[in-house]
C-alpha positions, 0 to 999 in steps of 0.5 A: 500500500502506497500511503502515508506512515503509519506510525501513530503521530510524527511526535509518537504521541497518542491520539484521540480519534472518532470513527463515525461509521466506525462498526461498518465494512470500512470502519470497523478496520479502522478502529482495529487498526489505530487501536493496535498503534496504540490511540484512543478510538471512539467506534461512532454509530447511532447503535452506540448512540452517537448519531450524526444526523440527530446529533446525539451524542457527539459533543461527549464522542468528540470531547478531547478528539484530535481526528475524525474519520468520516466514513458512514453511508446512507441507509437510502439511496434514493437521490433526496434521502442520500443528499439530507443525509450527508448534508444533515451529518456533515453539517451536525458533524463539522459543527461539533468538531469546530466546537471541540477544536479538532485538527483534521476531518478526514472523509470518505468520498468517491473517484468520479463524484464530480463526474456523474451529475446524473447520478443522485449519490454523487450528487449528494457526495459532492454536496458533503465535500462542499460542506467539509471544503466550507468548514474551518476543520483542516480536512482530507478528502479520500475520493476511493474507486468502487470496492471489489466487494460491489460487485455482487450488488452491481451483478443484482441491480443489472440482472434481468432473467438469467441476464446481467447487462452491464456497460463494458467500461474501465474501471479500477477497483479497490478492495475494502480492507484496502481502503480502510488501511490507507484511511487510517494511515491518513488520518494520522497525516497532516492535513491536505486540505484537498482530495486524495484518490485512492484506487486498486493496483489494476483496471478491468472493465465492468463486465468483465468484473461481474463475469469473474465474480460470477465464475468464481462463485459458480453463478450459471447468470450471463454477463453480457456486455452492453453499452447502453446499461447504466452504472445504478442508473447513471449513464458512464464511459471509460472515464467516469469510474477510474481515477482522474487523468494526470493524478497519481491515486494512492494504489490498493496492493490486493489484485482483484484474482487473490481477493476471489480466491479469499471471499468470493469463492465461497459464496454465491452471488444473491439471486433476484428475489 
């Protein structure tokens, strides 16, 4: 993994570090991880009572907090639900860090948010990053391709019958543990005040993608590769999915082949109900 040191500050202190979302796919690694470097780490979710959208509980989680890692997701995704999410929780969030005085906000975004107006999650992503760009809290912005582990739900939403229409566009996919190990590195980083992209070791097209996954998991559907599919309902292209031209993105180590070969294998794709 090309990011960041890992070590816990550059001073070697300890530090305090709420993770909201931080019992989900990506944060519960998080918290594994900077717990084992030796901080303090809040796990945020609403189930423990620390809610971003009501604001319950996050004066007392931010109290003393140094880091926030921002890497909850809305439980909808219909376009108006996603959008009040993340600007609810993001303007509840920044708030009480600003009043708490910590140093650096770190976000979970994703590549191509700026890219997909069509699209009314990324929409509703962009809004979020406008709001942590608004914010007085130093930030980073961590903009990560879409995660190996997506590609079970886009197998779902793209099935008719027996078939799964996807576009044949590149893509250049990350796995999440990936992701979680580059977040945690940079949060202990200075802040950038900027976006950092972040993205697997290798590209593949979309229907390349579900079609190994399907193989893998002994799923008889086929994959047919159509340019006129949508990505969720978003119309997509060669570029709107891969890290942007001319940056260098922070790249995942775990190839998309070993990543079957550990989860996919033993599991089989979900079957449209």
């Amino acid at each position: 993994m090309n990011t960041h040191s890992s070590s816990p500050t550059p001073s070697g202190k300890s530090q305090k570090i709420v993770v909201i979302g931080g019992t989900g796919l990506i944060g519960k690694p998080i918290v594994e991880k900077l717990r084992r470097l030796g901080h303090e780490v809040v796990a945020a979710s609403p189930s423990k009572g620390i809610n971003a959208i009501t604001g319950e509980g996050l004066a007392a989680a931010l109290a003393g907090a140094q880091v926030v890692i921002d890497v909850a997701n809305s439980p909808s995704f219909e376009d108006q639900a996603v959008l009040e999410f993340f600007e609810r929780s993001s303007r509840n969030l920044l708030a009480a860090e600003a009043a708490a005085g910590v140093r650096h906000h770190v976000a979970l975004s994703v590549v191509g948010t700026d890219r997909l107006p069509d699209s009314g999650y990324f929409l509703a992503k962009l809004a979020q990053e406008s709001l942590i760009k608004a914010s007085p809290v130093p930030y980073t912005i961590v903009r990560a391709t879409q995660f190996f582990e997506f590609a079970q739900g886009i197998a779902y939403v793209a099935t008719e019958g027996t078939t799964v229409r996807v576009p044949p566009v590149r893509m250049q996919p990350v796995a999440a543990a990936d992701v979680s190990a580059a977040l945690a590195d940079i949060a202990l980083a200075a802040p950038l005040n900027g976006i950092v992209e972040l993205a697997g070791p290798e590209p593949i097209t979309q229907d390349a993608l579900v079609r190994r996954l399907l193989e893998a998991t002994g799923d008889t559907r086929t994959v047919v590769a159509d340019p006129a599919a949508g990505y969720f309902g978003a119309v997509v292209d060669d570029h709107s999915l891969v890290p942007t031209p001319g940056v260098a993105p922070l790249l995942g180590a775990t190839r998309y082949t070993d990543w079957l070969a550990k989860h996919a294998a033993a599991r089989a794709v979900s079957s449209p109900a």
